[in-house]
C-alpha positions as CSV (number, residue, x, y, z in Angstrom):
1,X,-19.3,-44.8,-0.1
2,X,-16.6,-47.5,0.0
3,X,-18.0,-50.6,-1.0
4,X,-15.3,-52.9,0.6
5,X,-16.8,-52.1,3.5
6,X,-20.0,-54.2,2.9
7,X,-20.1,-57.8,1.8
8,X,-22.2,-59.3,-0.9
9,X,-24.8,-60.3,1.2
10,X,-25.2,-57.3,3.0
11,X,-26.0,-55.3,0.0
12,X,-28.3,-57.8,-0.6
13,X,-30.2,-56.8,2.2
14,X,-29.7,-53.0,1.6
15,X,-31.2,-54.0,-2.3
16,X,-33.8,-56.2,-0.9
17,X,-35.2,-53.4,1.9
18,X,-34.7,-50.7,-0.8
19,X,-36.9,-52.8,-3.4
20,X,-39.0,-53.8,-1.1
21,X,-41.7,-50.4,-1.5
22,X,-42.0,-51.2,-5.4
23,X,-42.2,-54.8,-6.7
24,X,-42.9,-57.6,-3.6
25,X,-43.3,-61.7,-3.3
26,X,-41.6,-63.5,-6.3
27,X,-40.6,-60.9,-8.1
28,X,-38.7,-59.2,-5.3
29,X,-37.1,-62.5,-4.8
30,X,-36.2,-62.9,-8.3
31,X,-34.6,-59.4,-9.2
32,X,-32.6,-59.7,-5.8
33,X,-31.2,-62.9,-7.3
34,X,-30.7,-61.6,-10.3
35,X,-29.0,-58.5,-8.7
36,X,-26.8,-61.0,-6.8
37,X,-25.5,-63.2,-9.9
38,X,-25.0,-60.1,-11.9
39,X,-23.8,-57.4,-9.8
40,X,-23.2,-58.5,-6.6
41,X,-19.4,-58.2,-6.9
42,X,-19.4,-54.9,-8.2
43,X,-19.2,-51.0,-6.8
44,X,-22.0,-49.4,-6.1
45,X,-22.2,-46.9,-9.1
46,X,-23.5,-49.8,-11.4
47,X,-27.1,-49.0,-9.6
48,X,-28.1,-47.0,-12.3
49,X,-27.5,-50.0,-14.7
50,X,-28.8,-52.8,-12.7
51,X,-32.4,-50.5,-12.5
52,X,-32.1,-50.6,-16.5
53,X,-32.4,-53.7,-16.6
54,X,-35.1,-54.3,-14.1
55,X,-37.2,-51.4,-15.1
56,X,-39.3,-52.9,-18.2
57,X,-43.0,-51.7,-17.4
58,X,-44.0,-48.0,-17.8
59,X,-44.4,-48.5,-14.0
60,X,-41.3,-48.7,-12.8
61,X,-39.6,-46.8,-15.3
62,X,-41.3,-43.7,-13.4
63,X,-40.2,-45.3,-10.6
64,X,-36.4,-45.3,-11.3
65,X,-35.2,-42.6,-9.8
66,X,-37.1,-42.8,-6.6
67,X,-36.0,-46.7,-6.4
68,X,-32.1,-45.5,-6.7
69,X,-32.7,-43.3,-3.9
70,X,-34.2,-45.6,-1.8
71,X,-31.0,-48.4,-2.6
72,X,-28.7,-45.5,-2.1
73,X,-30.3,-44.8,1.5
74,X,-30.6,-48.0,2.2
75,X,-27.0,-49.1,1.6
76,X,-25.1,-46.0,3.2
77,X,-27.5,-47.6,6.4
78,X,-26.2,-50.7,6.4
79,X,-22.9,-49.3,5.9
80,X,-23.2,-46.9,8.7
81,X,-24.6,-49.7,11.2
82,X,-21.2,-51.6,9.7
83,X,-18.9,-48.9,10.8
84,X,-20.4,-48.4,14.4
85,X,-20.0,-51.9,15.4
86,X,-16.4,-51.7,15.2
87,X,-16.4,-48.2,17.3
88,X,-16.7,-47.6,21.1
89,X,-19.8,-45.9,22.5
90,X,-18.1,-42.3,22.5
91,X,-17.1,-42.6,18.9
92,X,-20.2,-43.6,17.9
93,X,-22.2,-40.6,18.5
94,X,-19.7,-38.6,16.4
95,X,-20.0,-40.7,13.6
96,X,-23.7,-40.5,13.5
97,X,-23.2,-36.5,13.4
98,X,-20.5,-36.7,10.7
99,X,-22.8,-39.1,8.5
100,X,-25.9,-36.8,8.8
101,X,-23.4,-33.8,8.1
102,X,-22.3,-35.5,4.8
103,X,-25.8,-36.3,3.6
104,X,-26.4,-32.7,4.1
105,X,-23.2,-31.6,2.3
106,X,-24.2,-33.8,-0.6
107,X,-27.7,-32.0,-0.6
108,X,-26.0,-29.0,-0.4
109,X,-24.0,-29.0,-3.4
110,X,-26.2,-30.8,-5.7
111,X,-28.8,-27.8,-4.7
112,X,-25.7,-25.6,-5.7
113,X,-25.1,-27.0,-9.2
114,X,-28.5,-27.1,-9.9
115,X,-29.5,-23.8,-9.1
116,X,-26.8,-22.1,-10.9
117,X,-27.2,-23.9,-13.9
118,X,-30.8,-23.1,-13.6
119,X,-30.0,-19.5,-14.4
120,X,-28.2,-20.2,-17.5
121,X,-30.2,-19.2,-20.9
122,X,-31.9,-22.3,-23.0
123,X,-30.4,-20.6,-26.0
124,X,-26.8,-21.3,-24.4
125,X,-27.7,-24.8,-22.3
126,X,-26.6,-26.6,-25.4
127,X,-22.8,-25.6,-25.3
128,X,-22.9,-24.5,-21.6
129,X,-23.0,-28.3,-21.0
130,X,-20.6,-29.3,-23.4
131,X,-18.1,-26.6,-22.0
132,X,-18.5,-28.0,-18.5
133,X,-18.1,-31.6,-20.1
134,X,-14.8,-30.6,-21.1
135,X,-13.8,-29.5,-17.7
136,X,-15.2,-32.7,-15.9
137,X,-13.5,-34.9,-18.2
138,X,-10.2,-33.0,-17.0
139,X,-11.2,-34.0,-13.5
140,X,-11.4,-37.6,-14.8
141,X,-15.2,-37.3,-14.0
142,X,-17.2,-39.4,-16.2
143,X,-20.8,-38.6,-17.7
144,X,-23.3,-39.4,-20.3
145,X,-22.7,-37.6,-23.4
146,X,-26.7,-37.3,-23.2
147,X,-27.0,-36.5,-20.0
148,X,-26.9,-32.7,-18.2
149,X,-24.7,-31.6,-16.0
150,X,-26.9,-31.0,-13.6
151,X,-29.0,-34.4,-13.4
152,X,-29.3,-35.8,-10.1
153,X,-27.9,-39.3,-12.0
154,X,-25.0,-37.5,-12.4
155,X,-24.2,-35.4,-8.8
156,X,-25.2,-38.3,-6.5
157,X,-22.3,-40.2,-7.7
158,X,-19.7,-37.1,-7.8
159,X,-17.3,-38.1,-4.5
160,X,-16.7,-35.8,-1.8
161,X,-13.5,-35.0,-2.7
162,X,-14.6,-33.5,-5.8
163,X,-17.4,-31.0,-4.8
164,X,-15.0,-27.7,-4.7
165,X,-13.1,-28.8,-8.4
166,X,-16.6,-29.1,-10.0
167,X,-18.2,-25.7,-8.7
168,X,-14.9,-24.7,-9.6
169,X,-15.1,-25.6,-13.0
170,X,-18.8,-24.9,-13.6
171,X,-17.7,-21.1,-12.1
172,X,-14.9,-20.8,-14.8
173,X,-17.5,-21.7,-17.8
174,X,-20.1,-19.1,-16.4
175,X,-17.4,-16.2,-16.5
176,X,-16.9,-17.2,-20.0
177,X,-20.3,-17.2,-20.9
178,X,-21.6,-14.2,-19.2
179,X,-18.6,-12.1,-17.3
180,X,-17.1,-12.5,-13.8
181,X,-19.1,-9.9,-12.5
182,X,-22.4,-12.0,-13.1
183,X,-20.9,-15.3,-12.3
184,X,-19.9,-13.4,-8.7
185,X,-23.6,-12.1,-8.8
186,X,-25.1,-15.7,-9.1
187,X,-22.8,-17.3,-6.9
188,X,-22.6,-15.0,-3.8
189,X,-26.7,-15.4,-4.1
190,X,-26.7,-19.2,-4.6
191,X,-24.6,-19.9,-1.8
192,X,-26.8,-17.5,0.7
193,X,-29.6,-19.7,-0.5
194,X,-27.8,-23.1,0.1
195,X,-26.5,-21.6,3.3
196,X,-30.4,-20.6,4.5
197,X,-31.4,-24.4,3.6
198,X,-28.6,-26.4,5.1
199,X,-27.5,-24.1,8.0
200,X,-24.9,-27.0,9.5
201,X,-23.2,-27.8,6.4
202,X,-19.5,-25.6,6.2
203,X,-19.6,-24.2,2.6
204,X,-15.7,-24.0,3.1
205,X,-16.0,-27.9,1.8
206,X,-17.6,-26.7,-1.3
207,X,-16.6,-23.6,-2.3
């Protein structure tokens, strides 16, 4: 998402709405403020950071993830409703089908990452993860030295434009690990099972 497209005070809203289901009254007021004064002026990917800070009872820490996918929806809305106001009627439609069809591509390949990385031994997850590190940080992809490769923290914030160089990669450390043969096995299968769940999406993008 391009976040010069919104202004500070229509995130707001977006955070506001997306808070909205967890904490309400003062303290929604309060961590909105505090959202405002502290990250108001910055892209969206800090999400993950501003929840860290508001997530201090064992409540909403369970929450967390839920909560950033509830911002995240609710900000690509209010961007969307931005974009249409500046489009004529016939453009509009189209724009609503190519949003819905990115959602789904997004879907679509974190479904991919994770399912193929799903199928790799726990005896090898250790240094399958590292090896793919490597290969993201040549993409100039950033991630948590902690984290997996295949944590939803991580793929929601991979752009578009990067889908086909990271299945790319994660297929190059699979044939090293166990053989072309098996990494062709596991990815003609995974992508006949993404295909069957998003029908519309053009696997062309990803793969």
């Amino acid at each position: 998402m391009s976040v010069d497209v919104l202004s500070v005070a229509q995130k707001k809203q977006a955070i506001a709405k997306g808070l909205s289901r967890f904490v309400q009254g003062n303290v929604l007021e309060q961590i909105v403020q505090y959202w405002e004064q502290r990250y108001g002026n910055q892209p969206s990917f800090v999400l993950n950071r501003f929840l860290q800070d508001i997530c201090t009872t064992d409540v909403l820490k369970q929450q967390r993830k839920e909560m950033l996918r509830e911002l995240l929806f609710e900000i690509a809305e209010v961007e969307k409703q931005v974009r249409l106001q500046g489009k004529p009627p016939a453009e509009q439609g189209q724009t609503k089908h190519e949003t819905l069809v990115s959602g789904y591509l997004t879907d679509a390949f974190i479904q991919f990452i994770q399912q193929v990385v799903h199928t790799v031994t726990d005896v090898d997850r250790a240094e399958f993860d590292a090896e793919v590190k490597a290969q993201l940080r040549l993409l100039k992809l950033s991630i948590d030295p902690l984290q997996r490769v295949d944590a939803l923290d991580f793929l929601e914030f991979v752009p578009l434009s990067s889908y086909a160089k990271v299945i790319t990669a994660l297929y190059e450390v699979y044939c090293e690990f166990y053989g072309p043969a098996k990494a062709d096995q596991i990815y003609a299968r995974t992508r006949l099972q993404v295909k069957n769940t998003f029908p519309d999406v053009d696997l062309h993008q990803l793969l």
